[in-house]
N, C-alpha and C positions, 0 to 999 in steps of 0.2 A: 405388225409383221405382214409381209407380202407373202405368199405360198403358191408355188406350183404343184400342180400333181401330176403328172408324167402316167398317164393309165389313168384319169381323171372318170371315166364309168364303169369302169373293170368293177371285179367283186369287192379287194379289198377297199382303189379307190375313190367309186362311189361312194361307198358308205364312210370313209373317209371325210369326202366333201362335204356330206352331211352333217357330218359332225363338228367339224372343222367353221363353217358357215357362222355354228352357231354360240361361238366363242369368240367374247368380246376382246381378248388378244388380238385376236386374228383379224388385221382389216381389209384383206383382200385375198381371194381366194380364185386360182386358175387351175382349169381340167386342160388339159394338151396331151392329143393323143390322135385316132386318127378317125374317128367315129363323132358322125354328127352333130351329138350332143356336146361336144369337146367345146371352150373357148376360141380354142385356137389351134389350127388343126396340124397334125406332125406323122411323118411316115418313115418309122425308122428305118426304113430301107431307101428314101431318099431325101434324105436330110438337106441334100443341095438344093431345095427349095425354101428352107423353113428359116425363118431368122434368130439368130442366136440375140441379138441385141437385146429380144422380149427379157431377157437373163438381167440386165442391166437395172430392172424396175423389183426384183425378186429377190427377197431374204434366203427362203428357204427353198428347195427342188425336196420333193419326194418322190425318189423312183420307185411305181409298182407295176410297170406294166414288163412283160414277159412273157414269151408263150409258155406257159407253165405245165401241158402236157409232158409227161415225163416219154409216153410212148411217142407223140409228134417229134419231139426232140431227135430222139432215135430216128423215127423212118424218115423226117425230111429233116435232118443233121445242119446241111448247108443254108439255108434260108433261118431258122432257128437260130443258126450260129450270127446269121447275119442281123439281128433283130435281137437277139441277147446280150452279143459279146459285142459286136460292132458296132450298131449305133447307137448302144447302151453307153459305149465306151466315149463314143463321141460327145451326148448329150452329156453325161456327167463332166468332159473334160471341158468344154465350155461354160458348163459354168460353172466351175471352179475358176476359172481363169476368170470369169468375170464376178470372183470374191462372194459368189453364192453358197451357202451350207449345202451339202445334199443329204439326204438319207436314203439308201439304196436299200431297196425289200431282197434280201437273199433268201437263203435253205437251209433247213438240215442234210438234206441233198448233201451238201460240199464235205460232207464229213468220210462216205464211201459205207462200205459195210464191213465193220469188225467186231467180230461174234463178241458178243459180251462186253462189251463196250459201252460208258456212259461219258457221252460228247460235252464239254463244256466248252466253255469260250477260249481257255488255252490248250483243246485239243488238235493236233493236226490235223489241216485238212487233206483227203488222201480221195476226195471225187472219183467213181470209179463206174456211173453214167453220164451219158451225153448231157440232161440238164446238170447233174450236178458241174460239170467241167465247166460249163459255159457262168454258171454260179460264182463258183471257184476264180474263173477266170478275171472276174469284175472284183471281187474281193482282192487278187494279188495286184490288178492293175491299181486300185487306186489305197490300199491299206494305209498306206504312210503318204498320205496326201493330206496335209492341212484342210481342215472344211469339212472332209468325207466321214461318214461312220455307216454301217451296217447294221440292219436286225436280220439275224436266221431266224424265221419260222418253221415253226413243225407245223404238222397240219391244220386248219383251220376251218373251226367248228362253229357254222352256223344253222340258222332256218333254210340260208341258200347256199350251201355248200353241196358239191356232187350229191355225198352218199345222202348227207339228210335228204335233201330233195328228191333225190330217186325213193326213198324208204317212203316220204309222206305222199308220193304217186303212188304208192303202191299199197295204204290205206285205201285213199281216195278212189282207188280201180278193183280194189280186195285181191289186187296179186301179191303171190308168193313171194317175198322177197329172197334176192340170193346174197348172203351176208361172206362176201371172201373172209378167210381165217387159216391159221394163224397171220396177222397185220395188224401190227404196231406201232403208234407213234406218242411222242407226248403231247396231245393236242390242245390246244388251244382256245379260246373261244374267238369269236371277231370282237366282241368288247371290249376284251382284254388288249386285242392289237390295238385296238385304236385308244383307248387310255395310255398304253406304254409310247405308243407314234405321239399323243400331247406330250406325254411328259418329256418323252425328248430332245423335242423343237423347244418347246418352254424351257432347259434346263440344260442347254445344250454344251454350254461349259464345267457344270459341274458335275457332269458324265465323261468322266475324261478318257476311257477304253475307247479305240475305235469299233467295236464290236459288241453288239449285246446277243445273247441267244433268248428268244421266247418262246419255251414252254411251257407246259402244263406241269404241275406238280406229280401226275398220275402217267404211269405207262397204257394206254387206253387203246383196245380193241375196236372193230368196227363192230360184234357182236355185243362190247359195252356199251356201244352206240345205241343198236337196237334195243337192249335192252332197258338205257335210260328213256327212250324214246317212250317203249311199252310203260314205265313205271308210270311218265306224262297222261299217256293217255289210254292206258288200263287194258291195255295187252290187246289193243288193237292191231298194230302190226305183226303181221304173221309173216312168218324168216325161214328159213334153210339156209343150214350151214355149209358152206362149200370149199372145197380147198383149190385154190385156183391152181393154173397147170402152171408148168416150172417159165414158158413163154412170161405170163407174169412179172416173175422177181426178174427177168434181165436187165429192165431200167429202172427197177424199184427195188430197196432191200426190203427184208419181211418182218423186220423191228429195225426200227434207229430211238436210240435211248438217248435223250438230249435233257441236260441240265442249264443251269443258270446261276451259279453263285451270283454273280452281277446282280439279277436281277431280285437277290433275296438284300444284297449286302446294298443296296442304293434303295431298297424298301419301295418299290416302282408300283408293284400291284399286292393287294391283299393275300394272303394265305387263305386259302380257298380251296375243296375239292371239288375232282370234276362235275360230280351230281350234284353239287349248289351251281357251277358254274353253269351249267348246262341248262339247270331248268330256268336260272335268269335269262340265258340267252333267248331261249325259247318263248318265253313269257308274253311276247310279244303276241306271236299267233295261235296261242296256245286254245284258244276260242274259235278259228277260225274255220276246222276241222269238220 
């Protein structure tokens, strides 16, 4: 199998390519994106330089690249839109046309905010910020395209994700950490992404939904965070809880409850809580401290 990854050193798909690399399925592996490290280099704002043909040599497209800021989104809308929606729109629709699978990285985002509400994959989506819209928007263009499927992420929990990263600078420096709360989400781990991303590609007929949601079993705090964080490494990190101002939630809601029957009813990832998930993920630098 031949592979593109579209955001080839981004968070999720560097680690991705890593992984990917090292799976003997997989005989060829490309980064396409607009940053040095890329194979092959792509600016989705001007596509009119880039050659679609590369599509011709490639099984699979994995889209994860996006400006994923939810407040960029909002304060510069038009450029966002144009690198989300539009040349997102375009690279997927080439290669589909040239008989490529894609798998496009969506949101939880695209679901909006409705109080009490637990999002599955046959919930409507009712987007109700600027990423989610632009999210949304990729999902209604190609839903019913032969080739195409989607995973919605909820947040994603790693060594190098924002908040963890912010928390272990703030061992590292012995600042106070400011922990925002109440914020919700069912997060994730990155392992977990990238095992449900093989099994997909591997299996890719007999996941017949175009849609999977991947979340966590747990509705999880940033405060659980910190606190899985301390259980690691023994109440090191010191926190304040803060209630961020109402500026905050205008491009973010302050819980999105996201399920997955798919992904219980296809048996994709283990049955697993956050605090096993969490302290594998971490495992890695868990010494390095």
């Amino acid at each position: 199998m031949h592979i593109a990854i579209i955001g080839g050193t981004g968070y999720i798909g560097g680690a991705l390519f890593c992984n990917l690399q090292n799976d003997p399925r997989i005989k060829k592996v490309l980064r396409i994106g607009p940053g040095a490290q890329e194979d092959i280099l792509m600016d989705l704002v001007q596509l009119e330089r880039f050659d679609f043909n590369i599509f011709n040599e490639i099984d699979q497209v994995i889209f994860t690249a996006a400006i994923s800021s939810p407040d960029r989104c909002a304060s510069d809308f038009e450029h966002a839109w144009e690198i989300n929606v539009t040349g997102t729109t375009k690279v997927i629709s080439e290669a589909l046309a040239r008989k490529c699978r894609v798998l496009f990285l969506s949101s939880d985002a695209v679901f909006g905010d409705i109080p009490g509400e637990v999002y599955t994959e046959d919930s409507p989506t009712q987007a109700n910020t600027p990423y989610g819209r632009m999210k949304k928007a990729v999902e209604d263009r190609f839903k019913d395209e032969y080739g195409f499927k989607a995973i919605r992420l909820s947040y994603v929990v790693s060594a190098k994700d924002r908040f963890v990263t912010y928390c272990l600078k703030c061992m590292e420096t012995g600042q106070i950490a400011e922990v925002y709360h109440p914020f919700y989400r069912n997060c994730i781990t990155l392992s977990c992404v990238l095992k449900t991303i093989l099994w997909l590609i591997t299996n890719w007929e007999k996941y017949t939904p175009w849609v999977l949601n991947l979340a966590g079993p747990e509705l999880v705090s940033r405060v659980r965070i910190a606190d899985e964080l301390n259980r690691l490494y023994h109440g090191w990190l010191q926190y304040m809880v803060c209630h961020p101002d109402d500026s905050f939630f205008l491009n973010r809601p302050g819980i999105t409850q996201m399920d997955s029957p798919k992904l219980r009813e296809y048996k994709i990832l283990d049955a697993c809580n956050f605090t096993y998930l969490f302290k594998q993920e971490m495992e890695s630098i868990i010494h390095e401290l």
